[in-house]
Structures are given as structure tokens and as C-alpha cells.
DSSP file (Angstrom, degrees, kcal/mol; ACC not computed):
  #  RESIDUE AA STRUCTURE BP1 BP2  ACC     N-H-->O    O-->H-N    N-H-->O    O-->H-N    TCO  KAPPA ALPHA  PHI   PSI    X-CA   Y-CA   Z-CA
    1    1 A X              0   0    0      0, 0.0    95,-0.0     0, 0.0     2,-0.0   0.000 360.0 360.0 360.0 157.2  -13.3  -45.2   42.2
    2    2 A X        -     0   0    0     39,-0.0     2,-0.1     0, 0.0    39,-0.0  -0.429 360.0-105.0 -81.2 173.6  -13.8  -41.9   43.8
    3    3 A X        -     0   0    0      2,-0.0    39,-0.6    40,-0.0     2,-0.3  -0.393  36.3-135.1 -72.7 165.2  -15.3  -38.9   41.2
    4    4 A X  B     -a   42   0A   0     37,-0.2     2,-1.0    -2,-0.1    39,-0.3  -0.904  11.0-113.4-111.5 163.5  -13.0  -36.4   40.1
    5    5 A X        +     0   0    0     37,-0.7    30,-0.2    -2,-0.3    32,-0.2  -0.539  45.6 176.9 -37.6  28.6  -13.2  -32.6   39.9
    6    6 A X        +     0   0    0     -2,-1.0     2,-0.3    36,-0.1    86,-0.0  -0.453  12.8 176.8-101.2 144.1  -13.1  -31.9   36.2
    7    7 A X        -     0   0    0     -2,-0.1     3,-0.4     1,-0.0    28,-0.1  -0.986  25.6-145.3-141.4 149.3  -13.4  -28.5   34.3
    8    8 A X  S    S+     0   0    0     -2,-0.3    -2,-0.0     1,-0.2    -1,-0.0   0.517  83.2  59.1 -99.2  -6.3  -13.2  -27.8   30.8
    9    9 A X        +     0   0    0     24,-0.1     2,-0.8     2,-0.1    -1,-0.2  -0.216  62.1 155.8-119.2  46.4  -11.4  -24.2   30.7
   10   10 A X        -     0   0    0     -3,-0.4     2,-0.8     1,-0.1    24,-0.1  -0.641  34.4-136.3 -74.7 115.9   -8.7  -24.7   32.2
   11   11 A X        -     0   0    0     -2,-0.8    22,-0.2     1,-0.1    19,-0.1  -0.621  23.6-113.9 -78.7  80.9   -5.8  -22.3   31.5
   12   12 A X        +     0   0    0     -2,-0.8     2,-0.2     1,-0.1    -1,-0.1   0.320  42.1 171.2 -82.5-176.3   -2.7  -23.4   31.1
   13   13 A X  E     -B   88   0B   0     75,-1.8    75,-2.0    73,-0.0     2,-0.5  -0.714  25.0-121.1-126.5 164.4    0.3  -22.6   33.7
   14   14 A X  E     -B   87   0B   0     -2,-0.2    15,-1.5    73,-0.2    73,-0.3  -0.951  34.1 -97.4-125.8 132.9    3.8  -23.1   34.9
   15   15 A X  B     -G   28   0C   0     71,-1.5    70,-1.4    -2,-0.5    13,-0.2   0.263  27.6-142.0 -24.7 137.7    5.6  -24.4   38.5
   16   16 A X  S    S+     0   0    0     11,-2.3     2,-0.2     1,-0.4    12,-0.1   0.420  80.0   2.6 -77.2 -27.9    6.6  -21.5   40.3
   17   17 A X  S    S-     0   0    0     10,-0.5    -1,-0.4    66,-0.1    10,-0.4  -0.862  99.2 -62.9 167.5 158.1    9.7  -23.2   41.4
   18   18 A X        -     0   0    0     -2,-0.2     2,-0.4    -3,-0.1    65,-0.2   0.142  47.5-141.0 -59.6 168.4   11.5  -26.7   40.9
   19   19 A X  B     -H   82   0D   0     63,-3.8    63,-1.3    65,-0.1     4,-0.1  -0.792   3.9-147.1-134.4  98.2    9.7  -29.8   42.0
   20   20 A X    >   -     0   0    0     -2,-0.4     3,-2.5    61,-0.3    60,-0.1  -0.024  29.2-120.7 -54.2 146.8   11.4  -32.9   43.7
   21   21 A X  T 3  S+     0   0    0      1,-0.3    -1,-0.1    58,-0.1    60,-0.1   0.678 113.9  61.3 -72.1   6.6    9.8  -36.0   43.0
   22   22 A X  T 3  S+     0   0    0     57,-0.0    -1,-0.3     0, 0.0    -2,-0.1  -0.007  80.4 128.2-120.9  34.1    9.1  -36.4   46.8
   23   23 A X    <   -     0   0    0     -3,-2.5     3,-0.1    -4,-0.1    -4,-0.0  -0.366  39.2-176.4 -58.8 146.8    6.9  -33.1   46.8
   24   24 A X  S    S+     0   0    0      1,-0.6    45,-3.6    -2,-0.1     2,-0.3   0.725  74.2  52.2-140.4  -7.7    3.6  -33.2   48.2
   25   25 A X  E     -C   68   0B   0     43,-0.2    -1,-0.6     2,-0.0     2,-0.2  -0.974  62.7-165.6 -99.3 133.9    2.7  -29.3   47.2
   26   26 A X  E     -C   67   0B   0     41,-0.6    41,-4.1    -2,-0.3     2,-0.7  -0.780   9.1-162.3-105.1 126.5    3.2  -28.2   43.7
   27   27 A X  E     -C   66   0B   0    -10,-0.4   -11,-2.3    -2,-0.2   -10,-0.5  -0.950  14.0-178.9-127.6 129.0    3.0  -24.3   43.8
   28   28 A X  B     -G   15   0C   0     37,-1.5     3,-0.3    -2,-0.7   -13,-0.2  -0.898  36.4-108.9-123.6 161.8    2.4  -22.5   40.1
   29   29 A X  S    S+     0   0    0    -15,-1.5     2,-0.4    -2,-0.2   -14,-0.1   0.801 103.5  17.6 -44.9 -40.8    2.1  -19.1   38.8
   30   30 A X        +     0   0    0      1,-0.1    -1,-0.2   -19,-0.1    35,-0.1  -0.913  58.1 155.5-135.7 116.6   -1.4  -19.0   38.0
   31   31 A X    >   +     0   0    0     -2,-0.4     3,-2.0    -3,-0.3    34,-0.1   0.174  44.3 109.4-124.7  12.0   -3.8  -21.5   39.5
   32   32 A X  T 3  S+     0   0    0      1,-0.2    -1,-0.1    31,-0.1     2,-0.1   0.947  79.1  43.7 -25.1 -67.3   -6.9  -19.5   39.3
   33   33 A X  T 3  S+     0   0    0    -22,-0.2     2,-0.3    -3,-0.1    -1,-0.2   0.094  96.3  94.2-119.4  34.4   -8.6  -21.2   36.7
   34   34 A X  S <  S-     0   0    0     -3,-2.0   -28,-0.1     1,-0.3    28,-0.1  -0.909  92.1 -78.0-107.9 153.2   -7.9  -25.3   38.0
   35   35 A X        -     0   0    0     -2,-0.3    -1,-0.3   -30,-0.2    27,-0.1   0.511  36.0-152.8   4.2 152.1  -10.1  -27.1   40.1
   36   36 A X        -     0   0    0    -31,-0.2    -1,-0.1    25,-0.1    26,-0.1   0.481  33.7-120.8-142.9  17.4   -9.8  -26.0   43.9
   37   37 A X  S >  S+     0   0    0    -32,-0.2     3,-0.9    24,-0.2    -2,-0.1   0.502  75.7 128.5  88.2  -1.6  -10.9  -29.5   45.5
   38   38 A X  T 3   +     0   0    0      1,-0.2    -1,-0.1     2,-0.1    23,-0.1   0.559  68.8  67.7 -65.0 -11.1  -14.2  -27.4   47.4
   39   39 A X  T 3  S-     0   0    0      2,-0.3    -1,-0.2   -34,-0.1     3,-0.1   0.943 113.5-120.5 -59.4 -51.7  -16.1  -30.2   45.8
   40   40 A X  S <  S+     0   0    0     -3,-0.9    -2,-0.1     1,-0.8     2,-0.1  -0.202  79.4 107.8 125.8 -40.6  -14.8  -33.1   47.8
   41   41 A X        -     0   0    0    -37,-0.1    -1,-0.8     1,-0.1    -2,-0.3  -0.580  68.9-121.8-104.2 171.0  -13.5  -34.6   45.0
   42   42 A X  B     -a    4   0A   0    -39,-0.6   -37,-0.7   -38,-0.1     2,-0.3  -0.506  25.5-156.9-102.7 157.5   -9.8  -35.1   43.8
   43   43 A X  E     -D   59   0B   0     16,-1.5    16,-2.5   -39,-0.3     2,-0.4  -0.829  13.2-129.1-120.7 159.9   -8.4  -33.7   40.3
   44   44 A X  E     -D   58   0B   0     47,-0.5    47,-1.7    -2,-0.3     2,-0.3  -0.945  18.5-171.1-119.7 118.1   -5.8  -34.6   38.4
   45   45 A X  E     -DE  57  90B   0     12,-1.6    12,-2.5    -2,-0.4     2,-0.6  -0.663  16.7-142.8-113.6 140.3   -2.9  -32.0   36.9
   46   46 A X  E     -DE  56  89B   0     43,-2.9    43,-1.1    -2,-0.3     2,-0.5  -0.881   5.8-154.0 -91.2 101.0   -0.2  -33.1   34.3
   47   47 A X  E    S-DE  55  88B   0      8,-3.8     8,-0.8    -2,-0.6    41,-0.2  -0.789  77.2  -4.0-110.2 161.0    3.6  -31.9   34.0
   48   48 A X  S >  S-     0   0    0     39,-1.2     3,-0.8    -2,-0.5    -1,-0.2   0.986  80.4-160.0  23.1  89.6    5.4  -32.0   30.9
   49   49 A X  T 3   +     0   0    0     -3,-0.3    -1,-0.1     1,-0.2     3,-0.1  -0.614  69.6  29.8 -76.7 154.7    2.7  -33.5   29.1
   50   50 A X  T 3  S+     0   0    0      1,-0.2     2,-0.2    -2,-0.1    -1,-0.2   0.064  99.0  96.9 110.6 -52.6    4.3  -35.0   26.0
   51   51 A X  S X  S-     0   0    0     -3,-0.8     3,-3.2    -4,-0.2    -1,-0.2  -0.545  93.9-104.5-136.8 175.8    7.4  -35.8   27.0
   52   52 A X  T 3  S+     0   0    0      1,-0.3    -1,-0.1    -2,-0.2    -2,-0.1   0.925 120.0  55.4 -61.0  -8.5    9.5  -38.6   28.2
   53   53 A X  T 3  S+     0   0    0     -4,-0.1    -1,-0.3    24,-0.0    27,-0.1   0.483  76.6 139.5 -79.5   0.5    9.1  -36.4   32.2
   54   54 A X    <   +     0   0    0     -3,-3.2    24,-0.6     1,-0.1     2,-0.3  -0.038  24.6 166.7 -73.7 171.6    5.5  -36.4   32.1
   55   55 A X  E     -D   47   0B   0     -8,-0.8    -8,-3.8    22,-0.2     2,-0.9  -0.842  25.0-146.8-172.2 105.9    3.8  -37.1   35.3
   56   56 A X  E     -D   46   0B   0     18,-0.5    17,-0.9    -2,-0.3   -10,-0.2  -0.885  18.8-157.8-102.4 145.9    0.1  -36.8   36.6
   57   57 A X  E     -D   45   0B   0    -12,-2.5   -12,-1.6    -2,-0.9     2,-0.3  -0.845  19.2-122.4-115.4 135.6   -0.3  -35.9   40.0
   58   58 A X  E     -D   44   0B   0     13,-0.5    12,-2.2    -2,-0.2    13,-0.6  -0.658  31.1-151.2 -74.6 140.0   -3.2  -36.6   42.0
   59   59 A X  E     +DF  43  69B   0    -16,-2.5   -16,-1.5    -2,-0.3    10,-0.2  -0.933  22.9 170.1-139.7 121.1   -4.8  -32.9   43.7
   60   60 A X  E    S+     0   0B   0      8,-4.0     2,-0.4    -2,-0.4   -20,-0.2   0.827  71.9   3.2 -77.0 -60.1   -6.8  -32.6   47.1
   61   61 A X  E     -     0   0B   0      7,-0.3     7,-2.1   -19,-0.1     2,-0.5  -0.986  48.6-164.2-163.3 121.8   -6.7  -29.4   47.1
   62   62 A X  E     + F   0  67B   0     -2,-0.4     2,-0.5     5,-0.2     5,-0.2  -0.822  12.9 168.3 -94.5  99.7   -5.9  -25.6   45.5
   63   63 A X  E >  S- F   0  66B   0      3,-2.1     3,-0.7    -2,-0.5     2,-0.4  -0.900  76.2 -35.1-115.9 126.0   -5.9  -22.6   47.4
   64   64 A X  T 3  S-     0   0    0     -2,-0.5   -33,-0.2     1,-0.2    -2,-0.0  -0.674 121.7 -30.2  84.7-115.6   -4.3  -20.0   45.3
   65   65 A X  T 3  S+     0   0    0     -2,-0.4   -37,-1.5   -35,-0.1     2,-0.4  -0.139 114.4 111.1-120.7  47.7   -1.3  -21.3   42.9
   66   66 A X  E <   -CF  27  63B   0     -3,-0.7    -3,-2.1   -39,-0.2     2,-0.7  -0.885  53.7-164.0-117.0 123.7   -0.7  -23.9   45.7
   67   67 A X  E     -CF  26  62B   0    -41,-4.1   -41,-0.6    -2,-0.4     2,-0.4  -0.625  10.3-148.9 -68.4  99.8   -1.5  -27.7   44.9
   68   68 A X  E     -C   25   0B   0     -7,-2.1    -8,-4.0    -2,-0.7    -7,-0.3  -0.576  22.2-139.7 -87.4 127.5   -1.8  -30.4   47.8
   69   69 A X  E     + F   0  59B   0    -45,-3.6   -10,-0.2    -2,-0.4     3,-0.1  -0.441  31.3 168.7 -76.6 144.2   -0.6  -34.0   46.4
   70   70 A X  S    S+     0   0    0    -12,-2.2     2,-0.2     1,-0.6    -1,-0.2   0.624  75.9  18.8-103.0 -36.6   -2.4  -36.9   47.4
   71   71 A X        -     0   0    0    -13,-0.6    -1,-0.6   -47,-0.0   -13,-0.5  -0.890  60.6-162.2-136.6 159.7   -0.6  -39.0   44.9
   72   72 A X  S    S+     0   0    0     -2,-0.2     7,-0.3   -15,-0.1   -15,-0.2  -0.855  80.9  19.5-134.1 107.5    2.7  -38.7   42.9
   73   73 A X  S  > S+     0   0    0    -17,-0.9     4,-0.7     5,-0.3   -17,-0.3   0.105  89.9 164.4 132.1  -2.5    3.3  -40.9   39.9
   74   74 A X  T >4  +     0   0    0      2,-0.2     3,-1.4     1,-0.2   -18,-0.5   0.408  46.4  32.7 -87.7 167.9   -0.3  -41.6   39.4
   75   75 A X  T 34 S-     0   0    0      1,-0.3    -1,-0.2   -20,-0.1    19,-0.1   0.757 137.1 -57.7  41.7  28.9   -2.3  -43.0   36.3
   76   76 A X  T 34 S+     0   0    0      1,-0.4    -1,-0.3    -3,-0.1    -2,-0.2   0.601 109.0 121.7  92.5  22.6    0.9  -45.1   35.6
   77   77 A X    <<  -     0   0    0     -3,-1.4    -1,-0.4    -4,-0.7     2,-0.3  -0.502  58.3-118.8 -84.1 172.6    3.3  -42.3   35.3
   78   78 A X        -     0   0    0    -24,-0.6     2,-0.4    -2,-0.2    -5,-0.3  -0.852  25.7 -95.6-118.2 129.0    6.5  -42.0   37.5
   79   79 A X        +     0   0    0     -7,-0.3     2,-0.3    -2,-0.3   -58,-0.1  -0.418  50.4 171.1 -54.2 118.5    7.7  -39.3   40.1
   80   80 A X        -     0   0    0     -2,-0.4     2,-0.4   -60,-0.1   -27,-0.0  -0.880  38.0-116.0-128.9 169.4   10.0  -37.0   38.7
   81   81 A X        -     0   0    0     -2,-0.3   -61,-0.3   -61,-0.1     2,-0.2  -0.884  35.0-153.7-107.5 162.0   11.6  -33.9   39.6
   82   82 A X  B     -H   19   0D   0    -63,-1.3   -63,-3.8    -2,-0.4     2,-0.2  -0.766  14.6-115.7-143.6 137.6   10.4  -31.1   37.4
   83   83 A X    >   -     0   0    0      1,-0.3     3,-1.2   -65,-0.2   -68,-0.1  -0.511  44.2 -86.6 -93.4 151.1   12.3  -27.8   36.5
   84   84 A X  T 3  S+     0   0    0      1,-0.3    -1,-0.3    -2,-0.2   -68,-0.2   0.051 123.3  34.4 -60.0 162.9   11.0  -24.2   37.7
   85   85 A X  T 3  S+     0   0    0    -70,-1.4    -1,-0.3   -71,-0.2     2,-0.1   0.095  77.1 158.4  59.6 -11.1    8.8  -23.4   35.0
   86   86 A X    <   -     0   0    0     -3,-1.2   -71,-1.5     1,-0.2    -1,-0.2  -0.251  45.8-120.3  -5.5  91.4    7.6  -26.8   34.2
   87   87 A X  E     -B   14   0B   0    -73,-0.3   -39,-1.2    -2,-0.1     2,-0.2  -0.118  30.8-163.7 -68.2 171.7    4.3  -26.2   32.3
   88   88 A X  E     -BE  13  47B   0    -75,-2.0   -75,-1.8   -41,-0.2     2,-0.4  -0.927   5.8-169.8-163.5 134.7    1.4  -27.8   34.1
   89   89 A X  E     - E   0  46B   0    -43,-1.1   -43,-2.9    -2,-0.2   -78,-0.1  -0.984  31.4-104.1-140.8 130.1   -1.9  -28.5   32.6
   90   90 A X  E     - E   0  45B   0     -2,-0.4     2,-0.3   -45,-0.3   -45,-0.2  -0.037  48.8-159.7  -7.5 127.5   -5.4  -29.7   33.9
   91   91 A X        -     0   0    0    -47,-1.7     2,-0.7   -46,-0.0   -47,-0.5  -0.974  29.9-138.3-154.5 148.0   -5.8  -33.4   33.0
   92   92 A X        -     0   0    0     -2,-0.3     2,-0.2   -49,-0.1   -49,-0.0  -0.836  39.9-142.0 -89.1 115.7   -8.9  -36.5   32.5
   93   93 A X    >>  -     0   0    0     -2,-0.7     4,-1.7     1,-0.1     3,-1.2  -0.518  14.0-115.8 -71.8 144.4   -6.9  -39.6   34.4
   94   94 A X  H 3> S+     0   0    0      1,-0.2     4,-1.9     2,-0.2    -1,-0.1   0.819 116.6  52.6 -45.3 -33.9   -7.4  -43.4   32.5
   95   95 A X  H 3> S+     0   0    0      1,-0.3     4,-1.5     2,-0.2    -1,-0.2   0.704 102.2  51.7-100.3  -0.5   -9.1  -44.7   35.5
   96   96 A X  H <> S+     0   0    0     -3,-1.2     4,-3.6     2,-0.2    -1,-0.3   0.792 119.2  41.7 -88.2 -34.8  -11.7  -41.7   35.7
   97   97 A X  H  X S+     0   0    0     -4,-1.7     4,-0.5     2,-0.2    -2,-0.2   0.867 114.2  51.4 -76.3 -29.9  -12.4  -42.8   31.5
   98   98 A X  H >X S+     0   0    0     -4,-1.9     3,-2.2     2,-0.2     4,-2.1   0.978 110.6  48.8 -78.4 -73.9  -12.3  -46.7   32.4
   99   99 A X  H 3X S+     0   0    0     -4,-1.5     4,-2.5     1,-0.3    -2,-0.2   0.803 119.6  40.0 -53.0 -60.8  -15.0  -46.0   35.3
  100  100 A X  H 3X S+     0   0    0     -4,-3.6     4,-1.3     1,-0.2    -1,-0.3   0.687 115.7  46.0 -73.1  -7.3  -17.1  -44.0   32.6
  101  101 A X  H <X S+     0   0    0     -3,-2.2     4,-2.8    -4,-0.5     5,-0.2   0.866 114.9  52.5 -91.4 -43.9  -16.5  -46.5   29.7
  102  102 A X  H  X S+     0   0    0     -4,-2.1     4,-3.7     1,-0.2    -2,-0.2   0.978 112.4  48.4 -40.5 -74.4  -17.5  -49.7   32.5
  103  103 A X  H  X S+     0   0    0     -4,-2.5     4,-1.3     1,-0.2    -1,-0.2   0.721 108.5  46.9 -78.1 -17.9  -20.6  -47.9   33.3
  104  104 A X  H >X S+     0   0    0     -4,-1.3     4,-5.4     2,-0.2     3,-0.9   0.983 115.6  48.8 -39.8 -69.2  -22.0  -47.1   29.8
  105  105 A X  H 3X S+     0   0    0     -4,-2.8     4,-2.8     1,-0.2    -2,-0.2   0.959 112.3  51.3 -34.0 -76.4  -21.3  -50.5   28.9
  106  106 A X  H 3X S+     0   0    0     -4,-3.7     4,-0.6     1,-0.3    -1,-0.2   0.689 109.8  46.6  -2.7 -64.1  -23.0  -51.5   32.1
  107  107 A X  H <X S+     0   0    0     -4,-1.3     4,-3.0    -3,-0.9     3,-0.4   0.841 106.7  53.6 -76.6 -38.0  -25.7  -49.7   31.5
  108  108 A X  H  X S+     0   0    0     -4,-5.4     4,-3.0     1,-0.3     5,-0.4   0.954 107.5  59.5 -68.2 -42.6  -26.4  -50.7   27.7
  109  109 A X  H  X S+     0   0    0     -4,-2.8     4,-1.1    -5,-0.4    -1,-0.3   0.829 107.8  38.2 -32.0 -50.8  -26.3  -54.4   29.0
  110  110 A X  H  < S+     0   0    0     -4,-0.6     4,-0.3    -3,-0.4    -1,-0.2   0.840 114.2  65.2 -90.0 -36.5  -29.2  -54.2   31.6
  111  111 A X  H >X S+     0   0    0     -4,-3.0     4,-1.6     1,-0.2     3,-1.0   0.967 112.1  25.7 -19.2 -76.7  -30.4  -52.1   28.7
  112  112 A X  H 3X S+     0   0    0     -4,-3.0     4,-1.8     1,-0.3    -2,-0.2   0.888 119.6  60.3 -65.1 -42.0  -30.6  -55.2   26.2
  113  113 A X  H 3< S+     0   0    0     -4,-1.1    -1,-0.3    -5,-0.4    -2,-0.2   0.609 110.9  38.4 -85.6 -17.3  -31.1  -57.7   28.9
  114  114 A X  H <4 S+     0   0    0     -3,-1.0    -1,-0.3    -4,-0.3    -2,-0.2   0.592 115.3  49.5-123.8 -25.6  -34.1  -56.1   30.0
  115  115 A X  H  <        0   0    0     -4,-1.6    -2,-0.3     1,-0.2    -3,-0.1   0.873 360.0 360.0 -71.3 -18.6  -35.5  -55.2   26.4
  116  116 A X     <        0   0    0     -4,-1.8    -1,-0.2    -5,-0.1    -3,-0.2   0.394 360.0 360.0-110.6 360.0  -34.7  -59.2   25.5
């Protein structure tokens, strides 16, 4: 799996205007203080975390409070369309935690295997 982009003070923010579930940029009031994708690698953003709409979206790239999708439904959520205002929150995806959980394991294995 590719890396992601992740930062731990992220502020949230809310959509700028509604969002069809066949968007591929999500534009919010303040996107200052997400990921901006200058890495290379992609992030992942939440809307209506919580609730039976929620939805992570996969993120190339932020310049300002506009998002470019890569993916829509992603980390087993569904495209939906999302009402103006729509909070929207910085988010750790399953497969980015699965990757790190693999390679601990991983590691402690060759660990043992190599004390044994």
C-alpha cells in the first residue's frame, strides 16, 4: 500500500457547498490546516463521521480549501452526496493501520525467529 500523508492537528472544517456523490473536488471553508498532498503521498478526509452518511474520501491533493478525489467511497464506506456544510475531518484509513499492524507483527517474527 502506498504511505499516506498524516498530521495530528488537524482542525476541524465544513464543505463550502453540497457534494454529489460523483464529485471528484470537495471544496471547504477552511483547509489550511489538512494535509496538502506536497509529499507525494495521498490522505484521507471523513464526512459526517458518525453517522449513517459517513464517507472517507481518498485526497491527492489541497491547494487552499479545495480537495482533489482520487477515490470516493473508500475504506469500505459508500459515495454519498453531502449537504453544504457537511463537517469534514482529517482521518487514519483501516488499510493504512492493517499495513502498520502487518509490519510490527512482521517485524517481531524475524525478531523471535532470529533470537530462536
Amino acid at each position: 500500500m502506498e504511505r499516506r500523508e498524516i498530521l495530528g492537528s488537524v482542525v476541524l472544517t465544513q464543505t463550502s457547498s453540497a457534494v454529489l456523490s460523483s464529485d471528484m473536488t470537495i471544496s471547504v471553508i477552511d483547509g489550511s490546516t489538512f494535509p496538502d498532498g506536497s509529499s507525494g503521498k495521498p490522505f484521507v478526509i471523513v464526512l459526517n463521521r458518525g453517522t449513517p452518511l459517513e464517507e472517507k474520501i481518498l485526497c491527492s491533493l489541497r491547494v487552499g480549501g479545495d480537495f482533489t478525489v482520487s477515490s470516493r467511497g473508500y475504506d469500505g464506506t459508500s459515495p454519498q452526496n453531502h449537504a453544504n456544510g457537511t463537517r469534514v475531518d482529517h482521518v487514519l484509513d483501516a488499510a493504512a493501520m492493517q499495513d502498520m499492524n502487518d509490519s510490527l507483527y512482521d517485524t517481531q517474527v524475524m525478531y523471535w525467529m532470529e533470537a530462536h
